[in-house]
C-alpha positions as CSV (number, residue, x, y, z in Angstrom):
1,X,-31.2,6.3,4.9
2,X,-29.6,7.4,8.4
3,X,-27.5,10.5,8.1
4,X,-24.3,9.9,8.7
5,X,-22.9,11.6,11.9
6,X,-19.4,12.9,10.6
7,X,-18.5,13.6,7.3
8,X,-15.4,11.5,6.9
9,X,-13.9,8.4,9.0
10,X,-10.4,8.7,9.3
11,X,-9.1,5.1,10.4
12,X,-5.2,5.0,11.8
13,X,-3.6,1.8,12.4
14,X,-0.9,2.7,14.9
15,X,2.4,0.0,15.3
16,X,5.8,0.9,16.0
17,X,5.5,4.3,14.9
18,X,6.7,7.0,18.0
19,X,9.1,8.5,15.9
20,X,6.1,9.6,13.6
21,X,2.7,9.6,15.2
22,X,2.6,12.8,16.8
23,X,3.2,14.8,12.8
24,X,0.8,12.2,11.7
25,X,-2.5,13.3,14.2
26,X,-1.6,17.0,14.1
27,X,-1.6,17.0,10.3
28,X,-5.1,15.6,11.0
29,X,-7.0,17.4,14.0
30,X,-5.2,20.6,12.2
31,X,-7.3,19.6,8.9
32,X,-10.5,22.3,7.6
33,X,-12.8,19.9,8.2
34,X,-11.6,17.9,11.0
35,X,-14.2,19.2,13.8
36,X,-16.7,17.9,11.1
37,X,-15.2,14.0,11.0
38,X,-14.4,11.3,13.4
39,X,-10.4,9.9,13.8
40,X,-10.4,6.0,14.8
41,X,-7.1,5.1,16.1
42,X,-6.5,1.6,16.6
43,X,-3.6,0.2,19.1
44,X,-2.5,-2.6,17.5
45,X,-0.2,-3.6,20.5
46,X,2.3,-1.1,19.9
47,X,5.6,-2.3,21.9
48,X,6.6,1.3,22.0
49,X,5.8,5.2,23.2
50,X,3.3,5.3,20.5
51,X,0.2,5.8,22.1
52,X,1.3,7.7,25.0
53,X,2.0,10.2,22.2
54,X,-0.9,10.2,21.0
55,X,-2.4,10.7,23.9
56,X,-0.2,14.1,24.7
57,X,-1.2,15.2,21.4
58,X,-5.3,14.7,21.9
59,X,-4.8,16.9,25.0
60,X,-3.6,19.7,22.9
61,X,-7.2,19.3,20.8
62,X,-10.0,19.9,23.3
63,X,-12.3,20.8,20.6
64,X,-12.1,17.4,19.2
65,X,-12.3,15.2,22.1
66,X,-15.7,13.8,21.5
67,X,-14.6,13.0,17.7
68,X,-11.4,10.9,18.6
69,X,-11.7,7.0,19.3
70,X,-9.3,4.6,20.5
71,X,-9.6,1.1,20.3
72,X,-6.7,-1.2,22.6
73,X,-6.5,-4.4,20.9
74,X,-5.6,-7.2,23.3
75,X,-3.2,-8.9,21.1
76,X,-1.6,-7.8,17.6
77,X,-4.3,-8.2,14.5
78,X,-2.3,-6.5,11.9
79,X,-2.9,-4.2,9.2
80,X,-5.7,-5.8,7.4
81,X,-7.7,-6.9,10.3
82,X,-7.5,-3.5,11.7
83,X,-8.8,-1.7,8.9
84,X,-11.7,-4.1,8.5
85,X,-12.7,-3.3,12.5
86,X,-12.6,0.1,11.6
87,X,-14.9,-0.4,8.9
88,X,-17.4,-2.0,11.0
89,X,-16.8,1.0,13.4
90,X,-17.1,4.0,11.1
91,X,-20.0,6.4,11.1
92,X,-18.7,9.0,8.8
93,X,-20.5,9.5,5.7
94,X,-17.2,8.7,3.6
95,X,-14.1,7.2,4.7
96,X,-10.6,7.0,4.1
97,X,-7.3,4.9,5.7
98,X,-4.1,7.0,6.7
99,X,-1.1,5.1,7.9
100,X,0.5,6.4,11.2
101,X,3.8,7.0,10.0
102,X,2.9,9.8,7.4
103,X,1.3,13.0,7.5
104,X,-1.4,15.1,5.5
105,X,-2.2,18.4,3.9
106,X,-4.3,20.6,5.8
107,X,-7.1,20.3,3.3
108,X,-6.5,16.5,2.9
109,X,-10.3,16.2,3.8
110,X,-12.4,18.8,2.9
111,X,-11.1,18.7,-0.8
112,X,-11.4,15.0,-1.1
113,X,-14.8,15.1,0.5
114,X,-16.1,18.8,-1.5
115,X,-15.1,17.0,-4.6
116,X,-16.9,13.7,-3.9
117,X,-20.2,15.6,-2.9
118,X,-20.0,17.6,-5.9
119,X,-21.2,14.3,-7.6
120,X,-22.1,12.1,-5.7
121,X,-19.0,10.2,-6.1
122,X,-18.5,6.8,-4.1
123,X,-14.9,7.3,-4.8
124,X,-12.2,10.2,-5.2
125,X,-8.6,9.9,-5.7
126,X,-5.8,12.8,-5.1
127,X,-1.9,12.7,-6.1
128,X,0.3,12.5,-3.7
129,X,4.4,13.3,-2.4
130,X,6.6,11.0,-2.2
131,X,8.5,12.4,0.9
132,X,12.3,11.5,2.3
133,X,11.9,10.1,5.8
134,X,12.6,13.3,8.2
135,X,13.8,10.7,11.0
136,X,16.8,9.7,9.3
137,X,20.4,11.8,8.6
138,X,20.6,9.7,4.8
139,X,17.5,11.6,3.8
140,X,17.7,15.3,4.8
141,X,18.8,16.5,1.4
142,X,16.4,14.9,-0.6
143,X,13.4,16.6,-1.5
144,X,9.7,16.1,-2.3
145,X,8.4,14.2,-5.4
146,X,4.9,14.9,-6.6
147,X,3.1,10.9,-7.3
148,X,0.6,11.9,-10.1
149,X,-2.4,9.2,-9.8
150,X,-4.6,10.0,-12.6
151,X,-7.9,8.0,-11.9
152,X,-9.6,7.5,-14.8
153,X,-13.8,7.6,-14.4
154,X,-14.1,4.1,-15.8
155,X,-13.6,1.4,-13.3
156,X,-12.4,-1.1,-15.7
157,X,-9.6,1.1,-17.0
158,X,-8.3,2.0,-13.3
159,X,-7.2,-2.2,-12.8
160,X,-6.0,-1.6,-16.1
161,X,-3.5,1.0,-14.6
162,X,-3.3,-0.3,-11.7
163,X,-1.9,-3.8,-12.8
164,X,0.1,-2.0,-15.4
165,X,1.8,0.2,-12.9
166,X,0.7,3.6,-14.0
167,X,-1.6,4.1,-10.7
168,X,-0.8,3.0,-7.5
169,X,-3.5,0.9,-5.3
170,X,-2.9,2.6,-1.8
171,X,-5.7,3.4,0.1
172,X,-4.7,6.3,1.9
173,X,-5.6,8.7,-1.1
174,X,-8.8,7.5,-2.0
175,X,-12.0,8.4,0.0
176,X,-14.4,5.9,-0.4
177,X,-17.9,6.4,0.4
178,X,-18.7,4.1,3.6
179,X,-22.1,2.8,2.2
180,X,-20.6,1.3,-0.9
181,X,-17.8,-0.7,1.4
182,X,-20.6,-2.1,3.8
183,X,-23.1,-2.9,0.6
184,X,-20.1,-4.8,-1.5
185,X,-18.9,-6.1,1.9
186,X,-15.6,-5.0,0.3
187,X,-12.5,-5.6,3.2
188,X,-9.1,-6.3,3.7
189,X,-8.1,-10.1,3.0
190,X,-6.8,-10.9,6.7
191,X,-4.0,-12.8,6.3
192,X,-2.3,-10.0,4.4
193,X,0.4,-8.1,6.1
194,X,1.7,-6.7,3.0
195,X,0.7,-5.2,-0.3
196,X,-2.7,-5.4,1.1
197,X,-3.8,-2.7,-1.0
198,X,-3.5,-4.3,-3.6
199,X,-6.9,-7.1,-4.0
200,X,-8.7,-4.2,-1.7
201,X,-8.6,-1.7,-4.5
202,X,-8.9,-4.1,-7.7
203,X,-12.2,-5.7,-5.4
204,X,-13.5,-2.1,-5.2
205,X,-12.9,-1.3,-8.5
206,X,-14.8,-4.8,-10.0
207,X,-17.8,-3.3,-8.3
208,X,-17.9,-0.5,-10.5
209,X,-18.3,2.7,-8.3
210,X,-18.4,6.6,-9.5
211,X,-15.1,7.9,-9.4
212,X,-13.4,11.1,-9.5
213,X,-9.6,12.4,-9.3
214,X,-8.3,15.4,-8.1
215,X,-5.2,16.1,-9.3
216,X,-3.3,17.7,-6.2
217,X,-1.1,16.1,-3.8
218,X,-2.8,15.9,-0.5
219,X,-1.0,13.0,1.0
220,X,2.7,13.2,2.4
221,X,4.3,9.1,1.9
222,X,7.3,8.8,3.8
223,X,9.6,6.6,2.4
224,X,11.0,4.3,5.2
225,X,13.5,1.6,4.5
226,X,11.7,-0.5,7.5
227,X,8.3,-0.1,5.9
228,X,6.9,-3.2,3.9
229,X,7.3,-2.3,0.6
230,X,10.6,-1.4,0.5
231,X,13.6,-3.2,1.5
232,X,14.6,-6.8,0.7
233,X,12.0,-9.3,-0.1
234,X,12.4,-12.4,2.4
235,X,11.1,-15.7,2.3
236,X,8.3,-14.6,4.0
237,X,7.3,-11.2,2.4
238,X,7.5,-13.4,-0.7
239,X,5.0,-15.9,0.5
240,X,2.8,-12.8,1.3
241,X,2.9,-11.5,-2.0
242,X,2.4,-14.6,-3.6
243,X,-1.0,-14.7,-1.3
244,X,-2.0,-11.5,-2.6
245,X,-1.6,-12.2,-6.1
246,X,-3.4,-16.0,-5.5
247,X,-6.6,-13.5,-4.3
248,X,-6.1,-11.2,-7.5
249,X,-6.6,-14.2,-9.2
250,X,-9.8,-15.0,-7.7
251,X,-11.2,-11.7,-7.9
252,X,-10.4,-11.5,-11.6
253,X,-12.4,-14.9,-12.1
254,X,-15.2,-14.7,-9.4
255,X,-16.3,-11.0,-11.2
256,X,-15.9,-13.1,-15.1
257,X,-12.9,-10.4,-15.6
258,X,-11.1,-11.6,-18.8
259,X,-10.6,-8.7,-20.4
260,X,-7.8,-8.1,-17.2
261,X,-5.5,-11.4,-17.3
262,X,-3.2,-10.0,-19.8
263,X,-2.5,-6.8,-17.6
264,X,-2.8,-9.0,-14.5
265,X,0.5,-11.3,-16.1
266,X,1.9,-8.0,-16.8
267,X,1.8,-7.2,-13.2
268,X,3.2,-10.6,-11.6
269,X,6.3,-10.2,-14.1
270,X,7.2,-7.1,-12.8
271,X,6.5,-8.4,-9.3
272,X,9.2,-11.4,-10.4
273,X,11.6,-8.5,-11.3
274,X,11.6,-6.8,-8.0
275,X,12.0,-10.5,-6.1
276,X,14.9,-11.3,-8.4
277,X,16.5,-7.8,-7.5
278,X,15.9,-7.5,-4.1
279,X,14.8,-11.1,-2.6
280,X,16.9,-13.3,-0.6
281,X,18.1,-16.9,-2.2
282,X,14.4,-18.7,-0.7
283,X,12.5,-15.7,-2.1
284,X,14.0,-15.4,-5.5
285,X,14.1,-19.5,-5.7
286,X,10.5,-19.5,-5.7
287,X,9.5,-16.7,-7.7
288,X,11.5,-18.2,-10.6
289,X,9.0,-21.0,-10.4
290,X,6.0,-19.0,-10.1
291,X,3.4,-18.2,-13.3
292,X,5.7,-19.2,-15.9
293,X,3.5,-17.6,-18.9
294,X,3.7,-14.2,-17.7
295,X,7.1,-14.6,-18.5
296,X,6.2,-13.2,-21.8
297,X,6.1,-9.9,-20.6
298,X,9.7,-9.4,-19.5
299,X,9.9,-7.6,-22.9
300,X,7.2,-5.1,-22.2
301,X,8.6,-3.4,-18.6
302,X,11.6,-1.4,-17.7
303,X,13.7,-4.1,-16.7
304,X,17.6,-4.3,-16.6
305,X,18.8,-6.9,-19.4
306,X,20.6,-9.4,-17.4
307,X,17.5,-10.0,-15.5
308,X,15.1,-10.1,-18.9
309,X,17.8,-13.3,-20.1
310,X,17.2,-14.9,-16.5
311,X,13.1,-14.4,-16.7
312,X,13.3,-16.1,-20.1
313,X,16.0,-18.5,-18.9
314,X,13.7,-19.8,-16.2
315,X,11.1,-20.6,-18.7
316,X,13.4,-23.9,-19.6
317,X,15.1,-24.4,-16.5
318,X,14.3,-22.5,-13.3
319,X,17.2,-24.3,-11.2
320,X,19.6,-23.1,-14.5
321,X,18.3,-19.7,-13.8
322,X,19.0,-19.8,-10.3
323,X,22.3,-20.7,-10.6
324,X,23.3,-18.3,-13.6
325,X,21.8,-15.7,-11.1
326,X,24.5,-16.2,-8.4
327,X,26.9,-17.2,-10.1
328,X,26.8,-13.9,-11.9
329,X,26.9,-12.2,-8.0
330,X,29.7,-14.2,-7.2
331,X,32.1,-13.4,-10.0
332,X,31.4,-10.1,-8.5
333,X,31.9,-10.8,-5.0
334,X,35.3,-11.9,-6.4
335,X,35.9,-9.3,-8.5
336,X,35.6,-7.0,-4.9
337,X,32.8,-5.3,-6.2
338,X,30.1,-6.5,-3.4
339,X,31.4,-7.7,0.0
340,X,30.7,-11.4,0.0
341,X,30.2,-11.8,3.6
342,X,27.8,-9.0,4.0
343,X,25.7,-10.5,0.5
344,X,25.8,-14.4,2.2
345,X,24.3,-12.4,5.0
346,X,21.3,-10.5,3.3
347,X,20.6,-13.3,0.8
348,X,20.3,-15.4,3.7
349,X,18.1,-13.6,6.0
């Protein structure tokens, strides 16, 4: 086999992100290792300053000028796309995805990759912080919070926890060897703008790689209310979801996983939790119709009580659901404990 010409591939997506990008590549080209890996950054039409920050930055690394790659896309790909170019592009021995908008430890690489060398490993996890936006005023008080991600070495047990919520499935803290992507012709599904971590790691994890954790935060999340995860859940960051979990579903069956279904319906329940808090009245009107068997779970997650009786309410009548849901809301619109002009507004976005 080839050697590999860099050690790590570090790809970076970059979209809307001026306000971050520059923290986000020093953290990187300021890394132990970094004259030792390649950094793909990928304009994915950025409407903004972005890349012209970037750019500044790069001239500050002279060092690391041949190691740096851009790549202009000619019309927006998103997320999943992107990463699946980069893919094709990398020529580091091990890779790993960092998102634009957050920013790394200084030994963010050379501990994942020492670690991953020291067996052989086509796969190492690392805890991370959960870290306050530093952009906005609301968040300057808050502090750090370590995210413990405790990989376990069996492959089958990591879908475990991740479907049952006690590991998370972003890429950005795993390095994944490059060879093992390219031989499982493991990617990104394309049409997923959104929890798109989520079938990419349960795919990588059916096809049973060597895995080891470190259990050190190297990775620094920022929080953002804009970013996809958080937020409210509209119509169409519903439908999204509801793609993702339609490809779970066929990675579970293509790869004969049965022993998974039961924490698989324990992870769409909790997904119909979150819709019913936070969705608007399309979102949450379809999720109530969605999967009614793993319904049977509502008893099993950390779920407010009200919202249990409407899961198990929707198991007989989603449209009786629906309309115990906001009616409950509206009693306390009128009871002036929510605005009801600004929750007409959100629900209906």
């Amino acid at each position: 086999m080839q050697k590999s010409a860099y050690k790590v591939s570090v790809l970076i997506p970059v979209y809307k992100v001026e306000n971050y990008i520059e923290k986000c590549a020093r953290s990187l080209f300021n890394n132990t290792i970094a004259s030792d890996c390649e950094f793909i950054f990928t304009n994915d039409c950025t409407p903004d300053s972005s890349m012209e920050i970037l750019s500044a930055v790069i001239k500050d690394f002279p060092e690391l000028q041949d190691n740096i790659k851009i790549i202009n896309h000619e019309k927006n790909m998103g997320i999943s796309l992107t990463r699946n170019e980069g893919f094709e592009l990398a020529c580091g021995e091990y890779l790993i995805c960092t998102d634009s908008d957050d920013y790394v430890e200084p030994d963010y690489l050379e501990a994942l990759y020492t670690e991953a060398k020291k067996g052989d490993y086509d796969l190492v996890g690392c805890d991370f912080y959960m870290t306050p936006d530093y952009n906005s005023a609301n968040t300057q008080s808050e502090e750090k919070i370590i995210k413990r991600q405790p990989l376990s070495r069996n492959p089958e047990t990591c879908i475990i926890d991740l479907f049952e919520d006690r590991i998370s499935a972003y890429a950005w803290n795993k390095l994944i060897k490059t060879e093992v992507l390219k031989k499982g012709n493991i990617q990104f599904v394309d049409e997923l703008y959104c929890t798109e971590d989520v079938p990419f790691i349960t795919e990588l994890f059916s096809y049973k790689p060597s895995i080891s954790y470190l259990s050190r935060p190297l990775y620094n999340y920022i929080k953002r209310d804009t970013s996809c995860t958080n937020g409210r859940f509209t119509l169409k960051k519903t439908n999204n979801v509801l793609l993702m979990v339609t490809y779970l579903e066929k990675i579970l069956k293509n790869n004969s996983m049965d022993w998974a279904y039961a924490s698989y319906d324990y992870l769409v329940c909790r997904l119909k939790y979150l819709f019913l808090m936070n969705g608007t009245n399309l979102a949450q009107k379809n999720i109530l119709n969605m999967k009614k068997e793993v319904n049977a779970y509502a008893d099993k997650i950390t779920i407010k009580p009200f919202y249990k009786g409407i899961i198990k309410i929707s198991n007989f009548s989603s449209s009786l659901a629906y309309t115990i849901l906001h009616a409950f809301f509206l009693l306390k619109c009128m009871l002036g404990r929510i605005d009801y002009k600004k929750y007409i507004e959100k629900k209906n976005e």
